[in-house]
Structures are given as C-alpha cells and as structure tokens.
Biopython code that builds the backbone (N, CA, C, O; Angstrom):
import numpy as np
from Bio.PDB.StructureBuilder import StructureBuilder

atoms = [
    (1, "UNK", "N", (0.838, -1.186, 0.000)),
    (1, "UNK", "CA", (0.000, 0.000, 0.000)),
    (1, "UNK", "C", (0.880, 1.246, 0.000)),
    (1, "UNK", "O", (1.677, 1.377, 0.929)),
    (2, "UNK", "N", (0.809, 2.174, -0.958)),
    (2, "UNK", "CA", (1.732, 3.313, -0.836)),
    (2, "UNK", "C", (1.260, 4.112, 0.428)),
    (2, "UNK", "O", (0.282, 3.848, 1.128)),
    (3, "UNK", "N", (2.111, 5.096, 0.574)),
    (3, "UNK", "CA", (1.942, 5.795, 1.749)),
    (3, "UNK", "C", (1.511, 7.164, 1.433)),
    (3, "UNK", "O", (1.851, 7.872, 0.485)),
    (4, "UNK", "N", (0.508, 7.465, 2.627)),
    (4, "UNK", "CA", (-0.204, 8.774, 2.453)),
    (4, "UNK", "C", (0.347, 10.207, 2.879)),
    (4, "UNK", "O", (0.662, 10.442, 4.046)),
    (5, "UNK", "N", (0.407, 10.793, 2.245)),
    (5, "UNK", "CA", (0.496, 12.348, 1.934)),
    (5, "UNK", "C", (-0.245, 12.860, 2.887)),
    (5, "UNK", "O", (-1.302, 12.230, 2.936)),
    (6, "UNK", "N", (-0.195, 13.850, 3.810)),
    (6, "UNK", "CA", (-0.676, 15.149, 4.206)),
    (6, "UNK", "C", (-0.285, 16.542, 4.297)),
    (6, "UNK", "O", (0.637, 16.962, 4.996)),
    (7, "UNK", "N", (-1.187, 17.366, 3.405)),
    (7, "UNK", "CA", (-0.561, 18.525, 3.702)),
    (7, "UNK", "C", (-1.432, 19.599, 4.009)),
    (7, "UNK", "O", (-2.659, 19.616, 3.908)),
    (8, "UNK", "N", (-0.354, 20.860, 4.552)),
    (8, "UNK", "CA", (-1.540, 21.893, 5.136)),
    (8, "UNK", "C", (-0.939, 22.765, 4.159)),
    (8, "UNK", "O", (0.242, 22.982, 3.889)),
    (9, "UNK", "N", (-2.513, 23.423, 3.474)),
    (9, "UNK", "CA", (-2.621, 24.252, 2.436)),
    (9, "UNK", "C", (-2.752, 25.572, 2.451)),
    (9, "UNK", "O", (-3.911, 25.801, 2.794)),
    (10, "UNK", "N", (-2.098, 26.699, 2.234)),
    (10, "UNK", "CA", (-3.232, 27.981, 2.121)),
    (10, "UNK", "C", (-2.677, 28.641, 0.972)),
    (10, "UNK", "O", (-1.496, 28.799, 0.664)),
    (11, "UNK", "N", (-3.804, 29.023, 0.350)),
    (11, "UNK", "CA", (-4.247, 29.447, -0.953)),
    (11, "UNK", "C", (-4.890, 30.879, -0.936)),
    (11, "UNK", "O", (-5.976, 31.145, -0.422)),
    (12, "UNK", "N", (-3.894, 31.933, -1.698)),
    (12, "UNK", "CA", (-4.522, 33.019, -1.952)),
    (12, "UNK", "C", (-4.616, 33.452, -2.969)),
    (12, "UNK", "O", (-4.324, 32.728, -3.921)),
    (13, "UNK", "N", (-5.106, 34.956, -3.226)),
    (13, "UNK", "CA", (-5.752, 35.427, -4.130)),
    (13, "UNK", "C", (-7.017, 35.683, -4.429)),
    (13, "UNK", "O", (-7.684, 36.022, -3.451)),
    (14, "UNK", "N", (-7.623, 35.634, -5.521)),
    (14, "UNK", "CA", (-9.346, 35.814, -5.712)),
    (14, "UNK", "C", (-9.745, 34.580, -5.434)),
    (14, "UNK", "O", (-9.989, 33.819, -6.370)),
    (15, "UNK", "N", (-9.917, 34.052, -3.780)),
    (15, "UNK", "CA", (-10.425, 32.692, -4.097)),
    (15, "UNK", "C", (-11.239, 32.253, -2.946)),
    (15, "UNK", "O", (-11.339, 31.117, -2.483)),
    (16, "UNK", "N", (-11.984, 33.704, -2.441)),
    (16, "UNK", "CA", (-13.475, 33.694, -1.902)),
    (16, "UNK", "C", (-14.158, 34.383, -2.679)),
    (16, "UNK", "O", (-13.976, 35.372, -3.388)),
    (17, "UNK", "N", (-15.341, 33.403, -2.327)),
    (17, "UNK", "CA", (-16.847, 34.343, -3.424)),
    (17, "UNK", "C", (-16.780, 33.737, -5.146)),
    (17, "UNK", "O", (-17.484, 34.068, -6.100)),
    (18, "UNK", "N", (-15.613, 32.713, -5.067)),
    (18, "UNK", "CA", (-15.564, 32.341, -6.960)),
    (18, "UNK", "C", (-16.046, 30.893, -6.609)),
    (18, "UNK", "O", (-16.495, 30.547, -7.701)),
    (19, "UNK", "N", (-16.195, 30.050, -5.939)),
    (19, "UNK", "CA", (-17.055, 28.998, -6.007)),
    (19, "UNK", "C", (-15.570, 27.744, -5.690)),
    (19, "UNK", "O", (-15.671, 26.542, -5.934)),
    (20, "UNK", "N", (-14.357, 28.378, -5.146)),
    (20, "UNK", "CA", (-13.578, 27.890, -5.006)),
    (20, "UNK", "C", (-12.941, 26.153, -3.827)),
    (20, "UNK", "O", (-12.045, 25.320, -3.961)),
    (21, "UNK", "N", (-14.143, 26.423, -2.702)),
    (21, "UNK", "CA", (-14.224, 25.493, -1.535)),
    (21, "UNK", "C", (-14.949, 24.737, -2.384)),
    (21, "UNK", "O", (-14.375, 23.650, -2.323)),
    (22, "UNK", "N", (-16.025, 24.604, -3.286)),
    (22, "UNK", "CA", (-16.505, 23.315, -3.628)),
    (22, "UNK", "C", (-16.058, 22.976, -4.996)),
    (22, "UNK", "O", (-16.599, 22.142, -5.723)),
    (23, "UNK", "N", (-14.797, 23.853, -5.345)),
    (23, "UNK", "CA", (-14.022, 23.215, -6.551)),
    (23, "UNK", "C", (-13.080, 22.355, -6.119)),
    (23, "UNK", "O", (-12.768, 21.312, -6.694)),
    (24, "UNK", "N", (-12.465, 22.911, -4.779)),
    (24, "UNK", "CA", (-11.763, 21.962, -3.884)),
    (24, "UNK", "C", (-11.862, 20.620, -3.387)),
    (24, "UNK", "O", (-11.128, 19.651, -3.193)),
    (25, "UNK", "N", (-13.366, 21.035, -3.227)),
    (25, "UNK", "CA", (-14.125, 19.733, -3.143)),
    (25, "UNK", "C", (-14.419, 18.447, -4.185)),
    (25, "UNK", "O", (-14.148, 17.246, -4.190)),
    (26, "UNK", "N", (-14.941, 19.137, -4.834)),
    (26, "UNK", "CA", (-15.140, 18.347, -6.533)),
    (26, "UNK", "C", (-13.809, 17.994, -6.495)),
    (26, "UNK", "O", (-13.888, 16.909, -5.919)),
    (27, "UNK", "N", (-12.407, 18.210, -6.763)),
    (27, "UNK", "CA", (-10.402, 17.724, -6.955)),
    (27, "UNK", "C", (-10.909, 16.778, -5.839)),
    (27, "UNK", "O", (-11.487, 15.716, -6.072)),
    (28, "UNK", "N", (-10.717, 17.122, -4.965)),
    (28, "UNK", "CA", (-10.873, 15.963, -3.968)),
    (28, "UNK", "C", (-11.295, 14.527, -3.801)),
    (28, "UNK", "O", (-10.785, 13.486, -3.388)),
    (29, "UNK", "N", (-12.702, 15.007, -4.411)),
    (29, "UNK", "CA", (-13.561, 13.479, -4.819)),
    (29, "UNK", "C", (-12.950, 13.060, -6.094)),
    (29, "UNK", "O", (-13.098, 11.841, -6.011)),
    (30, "UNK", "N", (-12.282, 13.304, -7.370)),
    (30, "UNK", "CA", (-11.512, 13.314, -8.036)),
    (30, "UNK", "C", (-10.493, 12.359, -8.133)),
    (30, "UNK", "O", (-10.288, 11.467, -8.956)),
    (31, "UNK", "N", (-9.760, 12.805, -6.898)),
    (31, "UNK", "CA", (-8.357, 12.536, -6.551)),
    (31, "UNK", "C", (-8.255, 11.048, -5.552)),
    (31, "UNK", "O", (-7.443, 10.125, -5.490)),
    (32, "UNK", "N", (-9.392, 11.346, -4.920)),
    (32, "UNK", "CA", (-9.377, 10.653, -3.781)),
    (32, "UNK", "C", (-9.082, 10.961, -2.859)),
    (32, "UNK", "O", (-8.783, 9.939, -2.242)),
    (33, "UNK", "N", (-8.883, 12.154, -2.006)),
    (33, "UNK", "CA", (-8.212, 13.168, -1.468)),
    (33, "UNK", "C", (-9.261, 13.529, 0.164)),
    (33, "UNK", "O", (-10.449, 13.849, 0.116)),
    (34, "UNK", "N", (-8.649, 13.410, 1.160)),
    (34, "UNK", "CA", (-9.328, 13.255, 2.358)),
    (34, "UNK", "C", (-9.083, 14.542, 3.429)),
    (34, "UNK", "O", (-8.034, 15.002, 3.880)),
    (35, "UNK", "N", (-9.987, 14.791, 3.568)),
    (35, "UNK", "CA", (-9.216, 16.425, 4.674)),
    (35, "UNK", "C", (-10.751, 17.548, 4.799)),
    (35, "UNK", "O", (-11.876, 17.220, 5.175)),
    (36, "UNK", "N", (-10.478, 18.311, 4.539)),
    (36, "UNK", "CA", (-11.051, 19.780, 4.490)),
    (36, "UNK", "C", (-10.650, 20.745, 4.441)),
    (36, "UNK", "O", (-9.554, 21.018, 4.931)),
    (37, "UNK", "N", (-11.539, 21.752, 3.721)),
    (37, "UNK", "CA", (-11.413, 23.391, 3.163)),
    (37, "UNK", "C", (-12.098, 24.505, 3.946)),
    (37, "UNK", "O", (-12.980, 24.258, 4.767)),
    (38, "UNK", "N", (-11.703, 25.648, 3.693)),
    (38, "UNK", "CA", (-12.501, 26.728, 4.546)),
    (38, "UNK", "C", (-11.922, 27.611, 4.628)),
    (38, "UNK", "O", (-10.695, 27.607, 4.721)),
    (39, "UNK", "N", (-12.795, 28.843, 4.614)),
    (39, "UNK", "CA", (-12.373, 29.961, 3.992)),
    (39, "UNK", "C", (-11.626, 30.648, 5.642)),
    (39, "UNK", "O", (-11.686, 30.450, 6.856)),
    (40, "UNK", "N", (-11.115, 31.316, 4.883)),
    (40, "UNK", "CA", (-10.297, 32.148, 6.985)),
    (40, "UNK", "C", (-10.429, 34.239, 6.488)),
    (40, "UNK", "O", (-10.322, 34.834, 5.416)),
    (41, "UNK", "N", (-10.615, 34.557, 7.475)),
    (41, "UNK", "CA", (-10.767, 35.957, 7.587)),
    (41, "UNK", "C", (-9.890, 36.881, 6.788)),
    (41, "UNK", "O", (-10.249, 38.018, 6.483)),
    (42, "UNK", "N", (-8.761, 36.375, 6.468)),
    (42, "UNK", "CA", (-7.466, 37.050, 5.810)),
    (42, "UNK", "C", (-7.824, 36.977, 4.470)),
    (42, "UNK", "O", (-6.980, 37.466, 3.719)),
    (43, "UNK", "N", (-8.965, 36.447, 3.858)),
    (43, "UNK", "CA", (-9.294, 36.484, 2.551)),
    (43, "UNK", "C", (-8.518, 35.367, 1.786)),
    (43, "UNK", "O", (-8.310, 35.393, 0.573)),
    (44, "UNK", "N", (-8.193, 34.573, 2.474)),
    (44, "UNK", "CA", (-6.797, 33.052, 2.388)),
    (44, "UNK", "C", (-8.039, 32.009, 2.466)),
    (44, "UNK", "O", (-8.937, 32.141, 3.297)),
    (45, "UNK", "N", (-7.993, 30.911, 1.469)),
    (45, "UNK", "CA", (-8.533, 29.387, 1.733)),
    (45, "UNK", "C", (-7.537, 28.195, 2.358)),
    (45, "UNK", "O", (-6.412, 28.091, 1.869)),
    (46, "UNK", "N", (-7.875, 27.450, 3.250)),
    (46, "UNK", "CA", (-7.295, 26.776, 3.869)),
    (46, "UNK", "C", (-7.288, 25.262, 3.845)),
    (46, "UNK", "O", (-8.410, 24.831, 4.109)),
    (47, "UNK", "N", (-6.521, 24.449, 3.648)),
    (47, "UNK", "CA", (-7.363, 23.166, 3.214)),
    (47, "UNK", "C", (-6.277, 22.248, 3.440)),
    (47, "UNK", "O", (-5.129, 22.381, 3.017)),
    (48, "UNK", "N", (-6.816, 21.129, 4.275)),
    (48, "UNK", "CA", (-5.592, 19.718, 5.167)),
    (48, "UNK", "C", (-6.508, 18.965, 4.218)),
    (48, "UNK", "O", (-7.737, 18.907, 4.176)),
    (49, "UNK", "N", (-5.362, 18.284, 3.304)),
    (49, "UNK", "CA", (-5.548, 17.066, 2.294)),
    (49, "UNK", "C", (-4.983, 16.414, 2.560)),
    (49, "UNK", "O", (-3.820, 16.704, 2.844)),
    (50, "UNK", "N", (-5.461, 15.080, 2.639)),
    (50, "UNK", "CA", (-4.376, 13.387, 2.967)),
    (50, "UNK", "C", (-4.598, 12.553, 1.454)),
    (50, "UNK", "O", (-5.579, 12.299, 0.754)),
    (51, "UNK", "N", (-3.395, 12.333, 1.384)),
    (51, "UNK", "CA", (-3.797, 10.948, 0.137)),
    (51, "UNK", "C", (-2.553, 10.625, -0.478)),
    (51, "UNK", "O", (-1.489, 11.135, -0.128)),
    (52, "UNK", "N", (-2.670, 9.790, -1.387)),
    (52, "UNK", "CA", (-0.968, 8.870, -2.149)),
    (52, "UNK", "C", (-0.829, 10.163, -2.890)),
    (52, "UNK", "O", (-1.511, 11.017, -3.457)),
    (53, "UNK", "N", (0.703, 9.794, -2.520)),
    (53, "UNK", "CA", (1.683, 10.865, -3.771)),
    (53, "UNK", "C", (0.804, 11.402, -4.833)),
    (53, "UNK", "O", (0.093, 12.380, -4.604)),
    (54, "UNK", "N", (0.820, 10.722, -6.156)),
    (54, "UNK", "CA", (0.638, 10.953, -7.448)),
    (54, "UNK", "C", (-0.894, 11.682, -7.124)),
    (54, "UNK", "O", (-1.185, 12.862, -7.317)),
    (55, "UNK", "N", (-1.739, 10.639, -6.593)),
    (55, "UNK", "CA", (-2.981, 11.923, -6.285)),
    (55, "UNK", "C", (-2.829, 13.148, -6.015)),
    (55, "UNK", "O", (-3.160, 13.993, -6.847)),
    (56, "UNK", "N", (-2.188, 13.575, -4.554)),
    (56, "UNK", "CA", (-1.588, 14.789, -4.488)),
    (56, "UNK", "C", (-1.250, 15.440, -5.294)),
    (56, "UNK", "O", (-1.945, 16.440, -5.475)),
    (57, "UNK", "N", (-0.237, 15.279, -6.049)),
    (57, "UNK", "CA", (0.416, 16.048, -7.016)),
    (57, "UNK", "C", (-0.777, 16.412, -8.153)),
    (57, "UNK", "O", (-0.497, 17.218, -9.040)),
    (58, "UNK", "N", (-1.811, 15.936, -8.114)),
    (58, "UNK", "CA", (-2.765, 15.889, -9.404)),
    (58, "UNK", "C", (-3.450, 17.041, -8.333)),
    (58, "UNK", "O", (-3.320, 18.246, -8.551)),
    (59, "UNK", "N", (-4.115, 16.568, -7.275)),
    (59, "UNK", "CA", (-5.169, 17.721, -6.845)),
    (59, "UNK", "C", (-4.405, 19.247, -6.575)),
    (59, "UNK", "O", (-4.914, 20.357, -6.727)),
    (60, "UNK", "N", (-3.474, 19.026, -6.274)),
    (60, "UNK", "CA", (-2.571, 20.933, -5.800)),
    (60, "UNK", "C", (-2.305, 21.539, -7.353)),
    (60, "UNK", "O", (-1.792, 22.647, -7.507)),
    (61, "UNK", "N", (-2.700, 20.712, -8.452)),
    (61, "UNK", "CA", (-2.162, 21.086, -9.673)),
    (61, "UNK", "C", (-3.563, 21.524, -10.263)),
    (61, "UNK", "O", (-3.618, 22.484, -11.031)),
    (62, "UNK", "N", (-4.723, 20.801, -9.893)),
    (62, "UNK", "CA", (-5.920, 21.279, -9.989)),
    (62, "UNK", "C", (-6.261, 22.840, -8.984)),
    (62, "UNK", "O", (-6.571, 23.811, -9.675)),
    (63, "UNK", "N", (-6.223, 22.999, -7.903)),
    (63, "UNK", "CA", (-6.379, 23.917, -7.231)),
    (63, "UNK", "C", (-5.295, 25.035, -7.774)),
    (63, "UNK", "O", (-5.792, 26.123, -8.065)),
    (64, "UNK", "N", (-4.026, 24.907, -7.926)),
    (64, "UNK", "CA", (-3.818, 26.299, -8.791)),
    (64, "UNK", "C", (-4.317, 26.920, -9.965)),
    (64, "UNK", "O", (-4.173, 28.085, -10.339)),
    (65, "UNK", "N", (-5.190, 25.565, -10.724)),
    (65, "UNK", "CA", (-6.345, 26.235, -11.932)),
    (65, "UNK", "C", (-7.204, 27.191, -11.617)),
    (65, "UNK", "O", (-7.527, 28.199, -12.247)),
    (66, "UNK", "N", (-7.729, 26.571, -10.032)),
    (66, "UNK", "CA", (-8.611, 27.407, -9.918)),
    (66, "UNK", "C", (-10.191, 27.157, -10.342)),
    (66, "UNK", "O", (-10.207, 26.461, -11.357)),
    (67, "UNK", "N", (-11.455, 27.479, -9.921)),
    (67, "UNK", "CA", (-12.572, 26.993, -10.224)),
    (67, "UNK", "C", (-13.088, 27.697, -11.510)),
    (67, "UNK", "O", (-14.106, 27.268, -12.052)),
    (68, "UNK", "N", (-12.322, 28.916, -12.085)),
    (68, "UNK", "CA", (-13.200, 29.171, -13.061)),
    (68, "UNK", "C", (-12.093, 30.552, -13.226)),
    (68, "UNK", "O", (-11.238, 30.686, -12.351)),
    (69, "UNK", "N", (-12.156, 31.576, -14.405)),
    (69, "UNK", "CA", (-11.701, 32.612, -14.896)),
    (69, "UNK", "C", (-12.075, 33.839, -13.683)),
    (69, "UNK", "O", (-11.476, 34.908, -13.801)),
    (70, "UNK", "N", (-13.084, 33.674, -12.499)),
    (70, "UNK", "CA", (-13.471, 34.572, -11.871)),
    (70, "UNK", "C", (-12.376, 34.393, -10.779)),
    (70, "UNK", "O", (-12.135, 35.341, -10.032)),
    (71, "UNK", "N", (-11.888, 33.540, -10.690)),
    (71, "UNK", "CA", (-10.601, 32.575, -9.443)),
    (71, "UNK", "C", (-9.506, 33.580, -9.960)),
    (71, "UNK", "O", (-9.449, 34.291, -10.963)),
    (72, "UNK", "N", (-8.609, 33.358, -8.838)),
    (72, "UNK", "CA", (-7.339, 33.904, -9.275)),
    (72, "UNK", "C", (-6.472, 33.584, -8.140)),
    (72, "UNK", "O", (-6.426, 34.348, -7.176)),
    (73, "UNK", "N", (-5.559, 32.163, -8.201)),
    (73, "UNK", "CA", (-4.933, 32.022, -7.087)),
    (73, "UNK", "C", (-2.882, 32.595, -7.466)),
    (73, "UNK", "O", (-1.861, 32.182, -8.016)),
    (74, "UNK", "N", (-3.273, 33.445, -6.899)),
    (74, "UNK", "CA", (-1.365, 34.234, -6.623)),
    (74, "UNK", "C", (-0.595, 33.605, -6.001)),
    (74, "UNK", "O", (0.579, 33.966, -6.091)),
    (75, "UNK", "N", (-0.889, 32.510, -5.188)),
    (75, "UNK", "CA", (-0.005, 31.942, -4.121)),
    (75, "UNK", "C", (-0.918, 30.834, -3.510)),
    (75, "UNK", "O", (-2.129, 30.628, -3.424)),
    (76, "UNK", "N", (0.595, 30.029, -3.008)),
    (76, "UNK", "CA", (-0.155, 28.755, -2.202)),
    (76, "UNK", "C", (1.114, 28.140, -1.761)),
    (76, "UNK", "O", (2.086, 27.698, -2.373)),
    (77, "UNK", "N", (0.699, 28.285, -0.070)),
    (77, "UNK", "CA", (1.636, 27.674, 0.639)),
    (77, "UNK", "C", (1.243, 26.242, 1.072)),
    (77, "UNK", "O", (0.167, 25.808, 1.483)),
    (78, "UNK", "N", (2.452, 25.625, 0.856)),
    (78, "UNK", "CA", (2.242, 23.852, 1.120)),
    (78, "UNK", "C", (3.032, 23.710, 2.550)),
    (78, "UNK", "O", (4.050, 24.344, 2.828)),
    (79, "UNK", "N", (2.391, 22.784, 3.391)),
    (79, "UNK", "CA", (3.770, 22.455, 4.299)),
    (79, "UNK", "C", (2.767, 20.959, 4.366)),
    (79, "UNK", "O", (1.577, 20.768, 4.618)),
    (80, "UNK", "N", (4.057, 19.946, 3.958)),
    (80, "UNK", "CA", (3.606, 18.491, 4.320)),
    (80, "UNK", "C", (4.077, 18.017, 5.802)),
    (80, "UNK", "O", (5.197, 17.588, 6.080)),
    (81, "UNK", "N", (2.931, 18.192, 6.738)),
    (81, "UNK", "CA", (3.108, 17.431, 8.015)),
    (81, "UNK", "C", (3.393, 16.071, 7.979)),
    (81, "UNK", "O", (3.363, 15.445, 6.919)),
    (82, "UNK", "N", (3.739, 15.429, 9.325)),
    (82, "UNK", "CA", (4.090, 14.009, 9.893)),
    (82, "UNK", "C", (2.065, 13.715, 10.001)),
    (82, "UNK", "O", (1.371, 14.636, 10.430)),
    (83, "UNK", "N", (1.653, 12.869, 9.721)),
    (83, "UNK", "CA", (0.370, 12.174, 9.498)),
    (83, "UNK", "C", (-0.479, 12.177, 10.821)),
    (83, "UNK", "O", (-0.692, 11.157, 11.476)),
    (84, "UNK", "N", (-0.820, 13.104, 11.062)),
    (84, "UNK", "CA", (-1.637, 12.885, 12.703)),
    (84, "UNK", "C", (-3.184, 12.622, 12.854)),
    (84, "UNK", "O", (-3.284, 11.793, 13.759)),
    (85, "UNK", "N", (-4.166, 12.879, 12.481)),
    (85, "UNK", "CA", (-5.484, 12.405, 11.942)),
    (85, "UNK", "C", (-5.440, 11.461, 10.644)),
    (85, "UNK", "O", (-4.966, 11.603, 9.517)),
    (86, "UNK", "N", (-6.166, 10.400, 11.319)),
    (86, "UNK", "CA", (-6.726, 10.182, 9.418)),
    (86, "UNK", "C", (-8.396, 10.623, 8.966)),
    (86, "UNK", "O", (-9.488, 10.388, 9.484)),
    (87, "UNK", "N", (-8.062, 11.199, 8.025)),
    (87, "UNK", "CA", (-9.716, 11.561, 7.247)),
    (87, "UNK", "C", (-10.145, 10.332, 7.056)),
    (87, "UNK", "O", (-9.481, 9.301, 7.162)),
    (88, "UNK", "N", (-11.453, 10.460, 6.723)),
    (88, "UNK", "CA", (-11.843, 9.771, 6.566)),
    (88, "UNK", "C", (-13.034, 10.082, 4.855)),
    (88, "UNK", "O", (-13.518, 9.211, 4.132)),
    (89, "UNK", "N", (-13.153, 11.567, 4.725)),
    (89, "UNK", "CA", (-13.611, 11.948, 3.776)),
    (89, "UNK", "C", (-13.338, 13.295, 3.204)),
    (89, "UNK", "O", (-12.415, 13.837, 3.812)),
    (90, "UNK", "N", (-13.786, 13.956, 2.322)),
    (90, "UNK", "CA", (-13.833, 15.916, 2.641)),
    (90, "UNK", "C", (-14.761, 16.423, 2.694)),
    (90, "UNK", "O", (-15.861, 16.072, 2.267)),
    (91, "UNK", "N", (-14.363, 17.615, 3.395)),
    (91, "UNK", "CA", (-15.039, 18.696, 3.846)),
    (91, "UNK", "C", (-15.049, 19.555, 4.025)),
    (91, "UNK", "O", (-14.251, 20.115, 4.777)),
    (92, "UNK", "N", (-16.216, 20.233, 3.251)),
    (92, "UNK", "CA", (-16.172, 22.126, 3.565)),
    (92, "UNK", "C", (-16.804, 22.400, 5.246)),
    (92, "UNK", "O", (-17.765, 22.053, 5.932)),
    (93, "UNK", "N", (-15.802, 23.091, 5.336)),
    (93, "UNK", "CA", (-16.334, 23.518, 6.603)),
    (93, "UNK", "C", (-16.853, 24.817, 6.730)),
    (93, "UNK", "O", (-17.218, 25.205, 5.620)),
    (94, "UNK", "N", (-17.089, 25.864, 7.823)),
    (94, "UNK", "CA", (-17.776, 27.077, 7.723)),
    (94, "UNK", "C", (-17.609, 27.401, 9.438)),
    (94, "UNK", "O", (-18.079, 28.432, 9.920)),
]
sb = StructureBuilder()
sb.init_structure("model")
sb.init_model(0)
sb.init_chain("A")
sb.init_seg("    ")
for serial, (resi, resn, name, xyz) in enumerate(atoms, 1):
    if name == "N":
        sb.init_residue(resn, " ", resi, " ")
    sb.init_atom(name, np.array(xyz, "f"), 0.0, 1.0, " ", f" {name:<3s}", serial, name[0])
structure = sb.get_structure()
C-alpha cells in the first residue's frame, strides 16, 4: 500500500466568493483526497488534504487552476506534516 500524503494548504488570491471550496471539493472526490477546506478571515482558503503521492500532485495542480476565470490564485503555501489524523472523507467547513 503506498503511503499517504498530508498537507496543510493555504491558498490566496481571488479565491473567496468564486465557487472555489466546492471546486476543492469536486479535486478531492476526483483525486481521492481526504481532509477539508474553509475559507479564513485574511481572505486566504485553507485546506488539510491526505492521500498517495501521485494523487496529491494531481489535486494541488488542480487547485492552482482554480474553479473558473473569476478565481485567481497568486499563491499557495504547502507544508507536508508528519500524518496525525486520518480523514476519513472531505469537507467544507464554515
């Protein structure tokens, strides 16, 4: 069984109000991709994804697309933690 990926995400730019947490969502189910998203006060999206390598690399490559031409992500910080929860699915949170 390969080994799972976690990382903590934040994503900026135009990427509240463009439909961006449930594009996150949609990569996710996609990918196979386990964690949750949610928007934070700084105008930053936030999002702990678990899953195999190659998935990973597919969903963070999707999320710099972006959900649509109204999106606009400038930046995105990755930091891959040591594995401390396991998901079990995703989720937007609020």
């Amino acid at each position: 069984m390969e080994q799972q990926e976690t990382a903590h995400i934040i994503v900026s730019g135009r990427v509240q109000g463009v439909g961006f947490r449930y594009h996150t969502q949609f990569l996710a189910k996609q990918y196979n991709i386990c964690g949750w998203v949610r928007n934070k006060d700084d105008g930053t999206v936030e999002v702990m994804a678990q899953g195999r390598k190659k998935e990973m690399e597919q969903f963070i490559r999707g999320l710099k697309k972006g959900p649509s031409r109204f999106a606009k992500v400038t930046g995105m910080d990755i930091d891959y933690l040591q594995q401390q929860e396991q998901y079990r699915d995703f989720r937007v949170l609020y």
